[in-house]
Every structure is written in C-alpha cells, then in structure tokens.
C-alpha positions in Angstrom: 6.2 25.4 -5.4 9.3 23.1 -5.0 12.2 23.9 -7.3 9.8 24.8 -10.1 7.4 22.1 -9.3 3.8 22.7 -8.6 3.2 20.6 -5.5 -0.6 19.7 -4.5 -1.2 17.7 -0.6 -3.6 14.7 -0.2 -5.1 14.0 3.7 -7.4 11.1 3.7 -9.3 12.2 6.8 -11.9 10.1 9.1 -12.7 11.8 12.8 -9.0 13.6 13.3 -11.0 16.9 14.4 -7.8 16.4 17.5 -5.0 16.8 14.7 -6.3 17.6 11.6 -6.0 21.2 12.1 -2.5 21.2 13.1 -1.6 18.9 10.6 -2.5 21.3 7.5 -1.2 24.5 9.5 2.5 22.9 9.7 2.6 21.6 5.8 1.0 25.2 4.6 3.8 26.5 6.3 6.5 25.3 4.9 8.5 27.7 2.7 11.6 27.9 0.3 13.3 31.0 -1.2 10.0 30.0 -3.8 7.4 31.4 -1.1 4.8 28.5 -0.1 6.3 24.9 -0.7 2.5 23.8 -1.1 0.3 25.4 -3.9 -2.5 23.3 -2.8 -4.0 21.2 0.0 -7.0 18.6 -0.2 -8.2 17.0 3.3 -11.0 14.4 2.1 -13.1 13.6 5.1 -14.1 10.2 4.8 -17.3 10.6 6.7 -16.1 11.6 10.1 -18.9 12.0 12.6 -16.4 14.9 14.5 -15.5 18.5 13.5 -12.5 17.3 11.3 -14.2 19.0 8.2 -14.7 22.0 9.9 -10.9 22.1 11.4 -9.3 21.4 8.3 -11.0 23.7 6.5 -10.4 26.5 9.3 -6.6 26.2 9.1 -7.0 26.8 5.1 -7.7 22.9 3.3 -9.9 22.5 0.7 -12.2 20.0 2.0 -14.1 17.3 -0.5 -16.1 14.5 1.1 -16.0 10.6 0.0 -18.7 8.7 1.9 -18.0 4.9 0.7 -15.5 3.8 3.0 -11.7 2.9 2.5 -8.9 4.6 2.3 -7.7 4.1 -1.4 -11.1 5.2 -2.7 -10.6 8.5 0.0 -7.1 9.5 -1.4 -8.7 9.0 -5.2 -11.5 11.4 -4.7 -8.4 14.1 -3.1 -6.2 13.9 -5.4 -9.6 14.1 -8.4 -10.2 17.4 -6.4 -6.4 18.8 -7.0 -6.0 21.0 -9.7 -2.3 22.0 -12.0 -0.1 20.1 -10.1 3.4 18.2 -11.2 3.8 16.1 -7.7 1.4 14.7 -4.9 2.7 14.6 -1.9 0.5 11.8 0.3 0.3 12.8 4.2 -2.2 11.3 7.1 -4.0 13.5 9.0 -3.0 12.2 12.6 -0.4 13.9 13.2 1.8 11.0 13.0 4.7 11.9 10.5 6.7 15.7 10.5 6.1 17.8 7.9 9.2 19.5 7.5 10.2 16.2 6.6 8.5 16.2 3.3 11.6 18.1 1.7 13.2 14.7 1.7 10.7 13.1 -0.4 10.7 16.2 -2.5 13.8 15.9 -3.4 13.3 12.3 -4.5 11.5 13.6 -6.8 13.7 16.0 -7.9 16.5 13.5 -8.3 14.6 11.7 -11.0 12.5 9.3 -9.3 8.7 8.5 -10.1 7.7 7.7 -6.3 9.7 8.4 -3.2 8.5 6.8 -0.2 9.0 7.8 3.3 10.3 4.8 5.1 10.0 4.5 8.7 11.5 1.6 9.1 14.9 3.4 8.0 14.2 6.2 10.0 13.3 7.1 13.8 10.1 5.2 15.0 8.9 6.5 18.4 7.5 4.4 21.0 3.8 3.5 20.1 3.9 4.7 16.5 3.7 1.2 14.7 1.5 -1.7 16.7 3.0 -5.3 16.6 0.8 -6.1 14.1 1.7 -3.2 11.7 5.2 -4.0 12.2 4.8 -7.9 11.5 2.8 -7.0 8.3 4.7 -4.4 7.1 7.9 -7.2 7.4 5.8 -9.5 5.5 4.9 -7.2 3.0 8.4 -6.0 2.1 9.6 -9.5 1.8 7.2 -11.0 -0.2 7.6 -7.7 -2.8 11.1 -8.6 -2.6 10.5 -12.1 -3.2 8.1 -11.8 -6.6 9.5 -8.6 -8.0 13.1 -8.6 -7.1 13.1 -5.0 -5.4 14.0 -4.4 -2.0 10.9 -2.6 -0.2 11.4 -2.1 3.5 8.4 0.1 4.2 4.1 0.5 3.0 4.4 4.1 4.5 1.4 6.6 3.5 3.9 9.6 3.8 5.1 9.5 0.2 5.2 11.7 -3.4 4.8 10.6 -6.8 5.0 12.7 -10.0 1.1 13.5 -11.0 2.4 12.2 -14.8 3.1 8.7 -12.9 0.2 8.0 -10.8 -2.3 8.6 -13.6 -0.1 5.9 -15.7 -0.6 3.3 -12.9 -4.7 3.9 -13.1 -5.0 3.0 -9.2 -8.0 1.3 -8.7 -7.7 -0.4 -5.3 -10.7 1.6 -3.0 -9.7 0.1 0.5 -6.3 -0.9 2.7 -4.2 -2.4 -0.5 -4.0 1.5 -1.8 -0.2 2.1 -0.8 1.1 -1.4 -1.9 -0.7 -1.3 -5.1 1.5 2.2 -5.7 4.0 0.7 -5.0 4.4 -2.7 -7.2 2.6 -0.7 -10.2 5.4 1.5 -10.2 8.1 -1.9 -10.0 5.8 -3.1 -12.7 6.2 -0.2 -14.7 9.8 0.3 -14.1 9.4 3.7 -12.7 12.2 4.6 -10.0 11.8 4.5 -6.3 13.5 6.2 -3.7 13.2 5.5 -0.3 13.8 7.8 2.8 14.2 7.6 6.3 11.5 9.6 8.3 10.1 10.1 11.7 7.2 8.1 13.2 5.7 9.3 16.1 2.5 8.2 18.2 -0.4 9.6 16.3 -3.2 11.9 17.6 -6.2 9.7 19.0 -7.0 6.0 17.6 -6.4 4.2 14.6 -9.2 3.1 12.8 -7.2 0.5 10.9 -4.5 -0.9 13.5 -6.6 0.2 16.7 -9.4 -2.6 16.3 -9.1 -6.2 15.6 -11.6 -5.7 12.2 -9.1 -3.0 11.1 -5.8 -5.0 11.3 -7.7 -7.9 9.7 -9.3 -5.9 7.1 -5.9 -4.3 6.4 -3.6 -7.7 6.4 -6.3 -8.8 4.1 -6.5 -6.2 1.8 -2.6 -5.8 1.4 -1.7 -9.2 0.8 -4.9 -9.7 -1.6 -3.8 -6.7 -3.7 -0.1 -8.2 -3.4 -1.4 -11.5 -5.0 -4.0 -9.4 -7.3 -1.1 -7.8 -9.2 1.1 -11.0 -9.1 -0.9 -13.3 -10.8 -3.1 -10.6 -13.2 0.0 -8.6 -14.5 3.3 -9.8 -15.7 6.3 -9.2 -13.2 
C-alpha cells in the first residue's frame, strides 16, 4: 500500500528466467512506514520456453500464462488476474528499469494525475539500454503525438502507473507493440492528466525480443505508428 492506495504490479514476461527473479524480489521489497509498498504482483509469462515461470513464481509472483503472442494482449491478461487494486504500476521483467524508482511514478499518482509515465528520455540512459532504432522511433513517436494532439510526449516507456478507475475507462484493446502508445493518447483523448518522470535506463538482462531482431523493430515501428494513426483518424482529437 502507497499512501492509502492499494497498489497491484504487471510483468509481461517472455524467456527472462536470467532477471525475472530479481526483478520481483526488488519491487516486493520495497517498503514505506505502510509495510509492503506492493499488495500484489502478476508476472504473465508470455510462453517462454525458459524457467521464467518457475523463477518468478519462486521469488513470490503470481504467475498467469497468455500463449497468443504480443505484448498488449500479455499485460491485459496481468492486470485481468489483479485483484482490489486502486493503481497499476507497469514494469518489464529484464531488469532494465530500478525499482526503487517507482515511488516517483507513485507519486504521480498521488498528485492527481491519471497516468504517470516514467520517461527515460528525461532521465539517465545507460550505454546500451535504448538501440538506435528505439531511440529514432521513440523521437518519431513523441513528435507526431505532439503534432496531432497538441501534448508534449517525450517518452513510450513501459515503466509507468495508471489509476485502475482510468485504464478500465480507456478499454485498451491493442494485443501487440502499439499497447503503450495506445495508453497514452486514450488518456490525451480523454483528458486525463499525465505526468511524466525522469528514470533510469540501464542495459537489460539478455536479448530483446522486440528491438534485438530486425522482425521485432519492424513489427514494433509498425504497430506503434498503426495504432498512432488508428486513434487519429477513428476517434475525435
């Protein structure tokens, strides 16, 4: 619990059996004068071929399986397993953001906003946490949200909260890579304030399977900018 608020954890999971485990220790461990910041933890393994089940569940997850591919439709079926909770905090399961640095978010949240994103464009990116690639499209990405909706965006980041009451308003459908962008413009859409804060990006724990393969970055760029034009064109701005 976080200043009165039930707080439930979402790890979309797919073969991170070298970080998984370490991953859920740290956020389970984070405390306030409260007790246990986190009430409760979902990993969804998204059909890993590895031990990541195993090892999440080992350092205390609860661990529900999605076997269609795609990151949207893995986060959905987490945060469909979370039960009595006011705010979902959203966190990968490489190892590739710090977990004390979810207060910050938090306390977006606190401060009256609907979504607070961690931005790591604002904040400190280690060497060989963002390819070129994820760079150039998270660049493109901001701008063009900029450019249709008039809000300054300066980072897609997974590492974010939203209040439970405003992600079941914005009915997320997207099953694949436009997951975090959809979020994001629903919420402009809506008018629901967004905070943004800096946090740390370091190299994650083994490779990507979005930005580590030419199919992934492809398949990402494609499903971002699709859902970007999606909501443009299907849903007044």
């Amino acid at each position: 619990m976080y200043r009165s608020l039930r707080i439930g954890v979402v790890i979309p999971a797919l073969n991170e059996e070298g970080a998984i485990g370490k991953v859920v220790s740290r956020l389970l461990a984070l405390t306030n004068d409260e007790g246990r910041i986190v009430d409760q933890l979902v990993v969804c393994d998204n059909g890993s071929t590895d031990a990541t089940a195993t090892r999440a569940a080992d350092a205390g997850a609860d661990v529900v399986t999605q076997l269609e591919p795609g990151y949207g439709i893995t986060c959905q079926t987490a945060v469909a397993a979370l039960t009595d909770v006011d705010v979902v905090l959203f966190v990968d399961g490489d190892d590739s953001c710090l977990p004390d640095e979810a207060v910050h978010l938090l306390n977006g949240i606190i401060a009256g906003n609907a979504l607070a994103i961690g931005s790591r464009t604002l904040g400190n990116m280690h060497s060989g946490a963002l390819t070129m690639p994820q760079r150039a499209g998270n660049l493109l990405a901001a701008w063009l949200i900029h450019w249709l909706w008039h809000h300054k965006v300066t980072d897609l980041g997974p590492f974010r909260a939203i209040r439970f009451d405003a992600y079941q308003q914005l009915q997320m459908q997207d099953r694949r890579f436009g997951w975090t962008v959809e979020m994001q413009v629903k919420c402009i859409q809506h008018r629901l304030p967004i905070s943004e804060h800096p946090v740390t990006s370091t190299r994650r724990i083994g490779k990507s399977k979005i930005s580590g393969t030419l199919r992934g970055t492809l398949g990402a760029a494609h499903g971002i900018l699709g859902m970007i034009a999606r909501l443009y064109f299907s849903t007044p701005s």
